[in-house]
Structure formats: C-alpha cells, structure tokens
NUMARDREN-436116 format. One line per 2 residues: number of its first residue (from 1); their letters; for each residue z, x negated, y of N, C-alpha, C, CB. Coordinates in Angstrom, 2 decimals. Glycine has a CB too. Layout:
% residues N
NUM) a) Z/X/Y/Z/X/Y/Z/X/Y/Z/X/Y | ... .
This chain:
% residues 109
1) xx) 278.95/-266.07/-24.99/280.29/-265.91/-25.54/280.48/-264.51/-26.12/281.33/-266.19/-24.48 | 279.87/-263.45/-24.86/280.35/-261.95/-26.06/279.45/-261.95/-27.85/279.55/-259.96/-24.99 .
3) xx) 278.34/-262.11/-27.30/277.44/-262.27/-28.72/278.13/-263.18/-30.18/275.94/-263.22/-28.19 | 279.10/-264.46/-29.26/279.78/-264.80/-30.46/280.76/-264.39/-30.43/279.91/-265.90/-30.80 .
5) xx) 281.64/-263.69/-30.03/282.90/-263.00/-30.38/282.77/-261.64/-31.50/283.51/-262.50/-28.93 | 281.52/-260.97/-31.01/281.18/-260.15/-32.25/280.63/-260.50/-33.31/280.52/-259.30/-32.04 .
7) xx) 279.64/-261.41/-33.12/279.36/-262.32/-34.71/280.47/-262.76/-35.35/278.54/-263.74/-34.62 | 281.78/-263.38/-34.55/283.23/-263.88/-35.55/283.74/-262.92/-36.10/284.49/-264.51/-34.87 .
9) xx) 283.50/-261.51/-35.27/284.50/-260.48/-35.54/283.85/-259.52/-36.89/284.76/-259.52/-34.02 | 282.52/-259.32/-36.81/281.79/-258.42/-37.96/281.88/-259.67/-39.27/279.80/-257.83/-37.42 .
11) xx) 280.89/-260.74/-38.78/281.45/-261.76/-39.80/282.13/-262.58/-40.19/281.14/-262.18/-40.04 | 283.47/-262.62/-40.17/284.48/-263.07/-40.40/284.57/-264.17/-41.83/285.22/-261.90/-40.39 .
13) xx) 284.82/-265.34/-41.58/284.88/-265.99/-42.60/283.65/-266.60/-43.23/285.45/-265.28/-43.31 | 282.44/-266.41/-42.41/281.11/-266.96/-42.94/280.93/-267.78/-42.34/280.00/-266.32/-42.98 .
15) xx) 279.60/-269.05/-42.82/279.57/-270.17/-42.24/278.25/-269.83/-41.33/279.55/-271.42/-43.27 | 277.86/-270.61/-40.12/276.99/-270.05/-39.41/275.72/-270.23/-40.06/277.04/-270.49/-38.15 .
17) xx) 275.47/-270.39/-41.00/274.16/-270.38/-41.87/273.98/-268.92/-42.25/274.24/-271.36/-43.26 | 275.10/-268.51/-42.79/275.12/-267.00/-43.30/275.32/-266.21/-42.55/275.91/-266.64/-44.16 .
19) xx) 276.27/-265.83/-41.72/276.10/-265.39/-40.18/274.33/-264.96/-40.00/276.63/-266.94/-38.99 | 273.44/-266.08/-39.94/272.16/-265.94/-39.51/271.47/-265.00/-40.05/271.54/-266.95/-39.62 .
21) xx) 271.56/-265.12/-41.34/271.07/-264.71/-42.52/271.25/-263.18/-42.53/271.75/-265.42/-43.67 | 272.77/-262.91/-42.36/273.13/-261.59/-42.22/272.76/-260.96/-41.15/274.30/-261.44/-42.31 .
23) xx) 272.49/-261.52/-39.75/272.33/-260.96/-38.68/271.15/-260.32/-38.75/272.46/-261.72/-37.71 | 269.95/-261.52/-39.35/268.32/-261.27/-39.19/268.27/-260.07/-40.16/267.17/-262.70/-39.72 .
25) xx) 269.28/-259.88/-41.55/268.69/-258.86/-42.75/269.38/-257.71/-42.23/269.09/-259.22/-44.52 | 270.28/-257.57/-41.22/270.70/-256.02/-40.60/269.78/-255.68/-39.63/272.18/-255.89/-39.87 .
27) xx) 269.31/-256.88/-38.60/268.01/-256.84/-37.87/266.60/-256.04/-37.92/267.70/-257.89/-37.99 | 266.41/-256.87/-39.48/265.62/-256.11/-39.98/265.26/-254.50/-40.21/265.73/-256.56/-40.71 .
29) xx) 266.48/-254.41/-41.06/266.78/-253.13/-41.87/267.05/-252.17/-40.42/268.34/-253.30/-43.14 | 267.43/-252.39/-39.51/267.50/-252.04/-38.36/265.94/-251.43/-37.27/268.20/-253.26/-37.96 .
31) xx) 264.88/-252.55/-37.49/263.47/-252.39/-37.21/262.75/-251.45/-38.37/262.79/-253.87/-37.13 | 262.50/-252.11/-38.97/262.08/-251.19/-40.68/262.30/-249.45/-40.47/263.57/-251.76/-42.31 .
33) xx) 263.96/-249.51/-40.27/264.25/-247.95/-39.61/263.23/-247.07/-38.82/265.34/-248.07/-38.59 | 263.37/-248.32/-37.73/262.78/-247.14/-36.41/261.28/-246.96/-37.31/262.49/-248.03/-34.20 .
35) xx) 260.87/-247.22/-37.75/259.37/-246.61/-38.45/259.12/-245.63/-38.99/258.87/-247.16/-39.33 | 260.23/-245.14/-39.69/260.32/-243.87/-40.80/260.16/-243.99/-41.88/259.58/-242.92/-40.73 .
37) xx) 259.31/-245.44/-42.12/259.19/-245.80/-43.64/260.36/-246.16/-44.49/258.35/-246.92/-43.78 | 260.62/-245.94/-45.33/261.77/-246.74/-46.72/261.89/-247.31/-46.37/261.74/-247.22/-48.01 .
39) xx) 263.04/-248.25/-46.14/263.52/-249.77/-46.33/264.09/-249.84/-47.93/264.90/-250.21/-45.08 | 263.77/-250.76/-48.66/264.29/-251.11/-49.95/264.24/-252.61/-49.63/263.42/-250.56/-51.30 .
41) xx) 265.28/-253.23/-50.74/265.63/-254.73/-50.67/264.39/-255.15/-51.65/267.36/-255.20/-51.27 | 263.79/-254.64/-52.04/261.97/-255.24/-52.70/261.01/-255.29/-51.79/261.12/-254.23/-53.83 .
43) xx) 260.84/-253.94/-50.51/259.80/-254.34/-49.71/260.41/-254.92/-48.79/258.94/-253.42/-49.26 | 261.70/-255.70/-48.46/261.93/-256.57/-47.64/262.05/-258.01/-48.23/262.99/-256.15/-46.99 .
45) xx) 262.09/-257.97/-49.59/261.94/-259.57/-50.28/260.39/-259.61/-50.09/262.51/-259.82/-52.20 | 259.07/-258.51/-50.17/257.84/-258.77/-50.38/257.48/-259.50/-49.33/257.07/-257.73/-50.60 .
47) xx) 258.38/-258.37/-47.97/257.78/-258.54/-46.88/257.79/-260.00/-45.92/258.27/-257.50/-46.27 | 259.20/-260.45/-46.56/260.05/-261.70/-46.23/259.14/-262.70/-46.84/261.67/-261.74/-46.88 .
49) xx) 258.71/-262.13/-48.37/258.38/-264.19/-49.07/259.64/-264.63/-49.63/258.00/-265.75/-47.56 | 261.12/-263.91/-49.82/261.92/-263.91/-50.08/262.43/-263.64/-51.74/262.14/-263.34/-49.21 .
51) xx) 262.95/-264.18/-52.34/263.03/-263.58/-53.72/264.02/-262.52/-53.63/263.42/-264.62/-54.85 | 264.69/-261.57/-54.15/264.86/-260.20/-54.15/266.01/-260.62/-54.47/264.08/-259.15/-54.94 .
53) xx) 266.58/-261.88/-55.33/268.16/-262.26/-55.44/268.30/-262.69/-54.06/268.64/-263.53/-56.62 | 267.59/-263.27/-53.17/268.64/-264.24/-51.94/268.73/-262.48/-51.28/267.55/-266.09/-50.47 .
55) xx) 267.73/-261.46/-50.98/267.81/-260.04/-49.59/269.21/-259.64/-50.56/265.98/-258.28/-49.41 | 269.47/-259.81/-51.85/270.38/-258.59/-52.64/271.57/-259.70/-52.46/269.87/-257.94/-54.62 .
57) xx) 271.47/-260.73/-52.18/273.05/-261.37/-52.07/273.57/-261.10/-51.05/273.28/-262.78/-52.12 | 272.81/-261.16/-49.49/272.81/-260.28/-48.20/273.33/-259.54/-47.99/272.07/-259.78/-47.85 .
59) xx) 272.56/-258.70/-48.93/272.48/-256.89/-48.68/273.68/-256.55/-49.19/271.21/-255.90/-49.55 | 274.53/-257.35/-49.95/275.95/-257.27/-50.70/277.28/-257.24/-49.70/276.09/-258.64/-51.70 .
61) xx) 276.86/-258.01/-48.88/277.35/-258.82/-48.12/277.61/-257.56/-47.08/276.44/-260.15/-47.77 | 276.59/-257.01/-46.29/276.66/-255.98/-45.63/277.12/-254.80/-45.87/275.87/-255.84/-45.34 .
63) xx) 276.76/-254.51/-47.29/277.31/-253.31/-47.39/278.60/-253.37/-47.16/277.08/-252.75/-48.51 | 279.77/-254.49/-48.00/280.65/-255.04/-47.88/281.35/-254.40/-47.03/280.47/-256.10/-47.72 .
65) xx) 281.02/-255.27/-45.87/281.44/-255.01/-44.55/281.26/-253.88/-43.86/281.02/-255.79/-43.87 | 280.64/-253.05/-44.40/280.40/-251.37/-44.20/279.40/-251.21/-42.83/282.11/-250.43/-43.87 .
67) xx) 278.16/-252.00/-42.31/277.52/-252.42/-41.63/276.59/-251.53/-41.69/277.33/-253.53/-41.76 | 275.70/-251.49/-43.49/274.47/-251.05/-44.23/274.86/-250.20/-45.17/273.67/-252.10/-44.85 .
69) xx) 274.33/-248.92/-44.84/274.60/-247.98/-46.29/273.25/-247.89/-47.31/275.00/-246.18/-45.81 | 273.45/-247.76/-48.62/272.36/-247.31/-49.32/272.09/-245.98/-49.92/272.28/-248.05/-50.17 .
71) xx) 271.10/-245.37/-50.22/270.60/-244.26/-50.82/270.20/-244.04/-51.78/270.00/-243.88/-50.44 | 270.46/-243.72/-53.01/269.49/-244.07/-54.35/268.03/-243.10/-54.23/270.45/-243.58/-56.03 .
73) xx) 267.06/-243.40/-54.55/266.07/-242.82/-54.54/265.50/-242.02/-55.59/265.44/-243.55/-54.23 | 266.01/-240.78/-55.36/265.29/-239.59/-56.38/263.77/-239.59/-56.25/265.80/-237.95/-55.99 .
75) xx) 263.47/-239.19/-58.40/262.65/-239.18/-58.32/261.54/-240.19/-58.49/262.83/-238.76/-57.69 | 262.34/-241.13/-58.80/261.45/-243.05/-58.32/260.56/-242.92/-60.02/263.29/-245.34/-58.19 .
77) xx) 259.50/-243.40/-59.55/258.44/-243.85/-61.33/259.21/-245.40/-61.38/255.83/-244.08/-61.16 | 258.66/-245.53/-62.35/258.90/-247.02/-62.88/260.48/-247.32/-62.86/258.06/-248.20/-61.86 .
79) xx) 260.22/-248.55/-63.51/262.08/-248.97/-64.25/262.72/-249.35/-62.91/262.29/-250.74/-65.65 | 264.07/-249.35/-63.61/265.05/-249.74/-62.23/265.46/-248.67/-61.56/264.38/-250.60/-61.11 .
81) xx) 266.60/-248.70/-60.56/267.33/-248.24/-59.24/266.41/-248.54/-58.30/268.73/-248.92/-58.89 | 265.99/-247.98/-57.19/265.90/-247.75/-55.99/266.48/-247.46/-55.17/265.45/-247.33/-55.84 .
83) xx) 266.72/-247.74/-53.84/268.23/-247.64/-52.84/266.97/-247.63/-51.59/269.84/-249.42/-52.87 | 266.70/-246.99/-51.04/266.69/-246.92/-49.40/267.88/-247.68/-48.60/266.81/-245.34/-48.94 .
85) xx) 267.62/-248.14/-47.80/268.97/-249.07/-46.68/268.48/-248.51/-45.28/268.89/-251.30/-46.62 | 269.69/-247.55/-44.80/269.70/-247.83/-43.36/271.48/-248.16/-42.90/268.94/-246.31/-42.50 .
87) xx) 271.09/-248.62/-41.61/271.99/-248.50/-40.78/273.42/-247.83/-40.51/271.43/-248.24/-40.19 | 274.70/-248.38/-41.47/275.29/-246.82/-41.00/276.35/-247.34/-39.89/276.20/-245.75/-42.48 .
89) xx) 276.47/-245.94/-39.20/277.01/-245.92/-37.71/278.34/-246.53/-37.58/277.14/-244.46/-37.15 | 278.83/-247.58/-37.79/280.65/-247.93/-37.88/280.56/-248.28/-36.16/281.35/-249.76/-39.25 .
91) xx) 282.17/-248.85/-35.81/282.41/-249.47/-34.50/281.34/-251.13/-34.42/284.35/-249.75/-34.42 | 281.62/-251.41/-36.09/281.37/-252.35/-36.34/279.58/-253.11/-36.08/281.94/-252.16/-37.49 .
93) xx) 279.02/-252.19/-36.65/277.53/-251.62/-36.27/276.86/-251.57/-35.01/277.45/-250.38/-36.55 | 277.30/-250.74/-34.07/277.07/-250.59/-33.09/277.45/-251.40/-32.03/277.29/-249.70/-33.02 .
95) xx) 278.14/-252.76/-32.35/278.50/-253.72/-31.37/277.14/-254.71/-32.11/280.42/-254.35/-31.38 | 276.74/-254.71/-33.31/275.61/-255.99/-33.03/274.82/-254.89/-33.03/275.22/-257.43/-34.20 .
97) xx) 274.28/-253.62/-32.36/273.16/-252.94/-32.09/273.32/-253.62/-30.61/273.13/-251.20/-32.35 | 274.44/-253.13/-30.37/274.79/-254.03/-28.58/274.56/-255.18/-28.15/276.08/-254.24/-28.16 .
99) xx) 274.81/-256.30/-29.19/274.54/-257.62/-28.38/272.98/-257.88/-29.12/275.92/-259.07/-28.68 | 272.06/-257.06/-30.51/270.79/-257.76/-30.79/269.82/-256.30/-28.86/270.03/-257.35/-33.48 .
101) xx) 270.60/-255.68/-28.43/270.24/-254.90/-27.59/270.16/-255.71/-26.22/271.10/-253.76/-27.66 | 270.41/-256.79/-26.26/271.25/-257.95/-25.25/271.89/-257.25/-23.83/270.01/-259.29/-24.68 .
103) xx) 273.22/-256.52/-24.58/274.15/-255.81/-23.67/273.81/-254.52/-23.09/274.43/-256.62/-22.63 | 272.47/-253.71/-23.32/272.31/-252.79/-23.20/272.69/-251.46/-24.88/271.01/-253.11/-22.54 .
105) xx) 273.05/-250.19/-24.27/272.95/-249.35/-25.08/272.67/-249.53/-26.13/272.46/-248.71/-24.82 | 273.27/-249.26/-27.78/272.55/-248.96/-28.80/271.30/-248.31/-28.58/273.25/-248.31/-29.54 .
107) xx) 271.28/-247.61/-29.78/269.90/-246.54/-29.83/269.02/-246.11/-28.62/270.35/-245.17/-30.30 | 270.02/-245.08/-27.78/269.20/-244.46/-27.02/268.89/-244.60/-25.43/269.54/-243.41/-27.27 .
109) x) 269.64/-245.96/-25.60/269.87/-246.36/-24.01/271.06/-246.44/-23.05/269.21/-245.57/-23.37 .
C-alpha cells in the first residue's frame, strides 16, 4: 500500500502501464548514475533495444513532473543536442528513491 500511494501521488493521472514505464526509466537513470558514466536518452534507448522516441516520451514525462533534470552537453561532436539525465533531489524524488529502496533510506542509508 505505501509503494502505491506514492506511485498515485508522483504519478498522478497515468494509467498503470505508464506508471511502469516511468518508474523503470527513473530507475534506470537512477542506476546509470551511481556509475559516473553519462546517462543520455540514446545510450538508454541503445541500452534498452528501445527506440529513442518511446525513452524521450518518458523522459518528457519526468522531467514534467520535476523528478529528472537534464544537462546539455558542452562540447558534444556530431549533430544534435545532448542532455546528460540525472536525478534531481525534489520531496517528490526521494519518496520513489524510498519505496524502489524498499523503505529504507535514499542514497546513503
């Protein structure tokens, strides 16, 4: 029950298909983090098998909701925007760090 009270409450108004969707691509972007490497919505469509429109309809979605911040990436070769994605710190955030934490501590414990 707490796990779905914060899924109704961050995602509000989504159907539980998308709910999923959103949970696993903050999940992600969430793991990806702890590495140090870039997260971009290209090496998570590569990494997925995903086409880069369904992670960027997502990733819309989150930012949205002020969940996921992006970074543009100075400096980038080749065509296009680049955006780094991490995590940014809201109330909102840190309650599904809490329940994908299963009721323990965000981050550090």
């Amino acid at each position: 029950m707490f796990i779905k009270r914060i899924l109704d409450e961050v995602f509000p108004d989504e159907t539980g298909a998308a709910r999923m969707q959103q949970l696993a691509l903050f999940t992600l972007i969430f793991a990806l983090e702890q590495t140090g490497e870039p997260v971009t919505a290209s090496s998570i469509a590569e990494m997925t098998g995903q086409k880069y429109s369904q992670i960027h309809f997502h990733l819309q979605k989150l930012l949205k909701i002020g969940v996921v911040e992006r970074t543009r990436v100075k400096n980038r070769l080749g065509k296009g925007q680049a955006w780094h994605l991490t995590i940014k710190h809201t109330p909102q955030s840190e309650k599904l760090l809490h329940a994908i934490a299963g009721g323990k501590k965000g981050r550090g414990g």
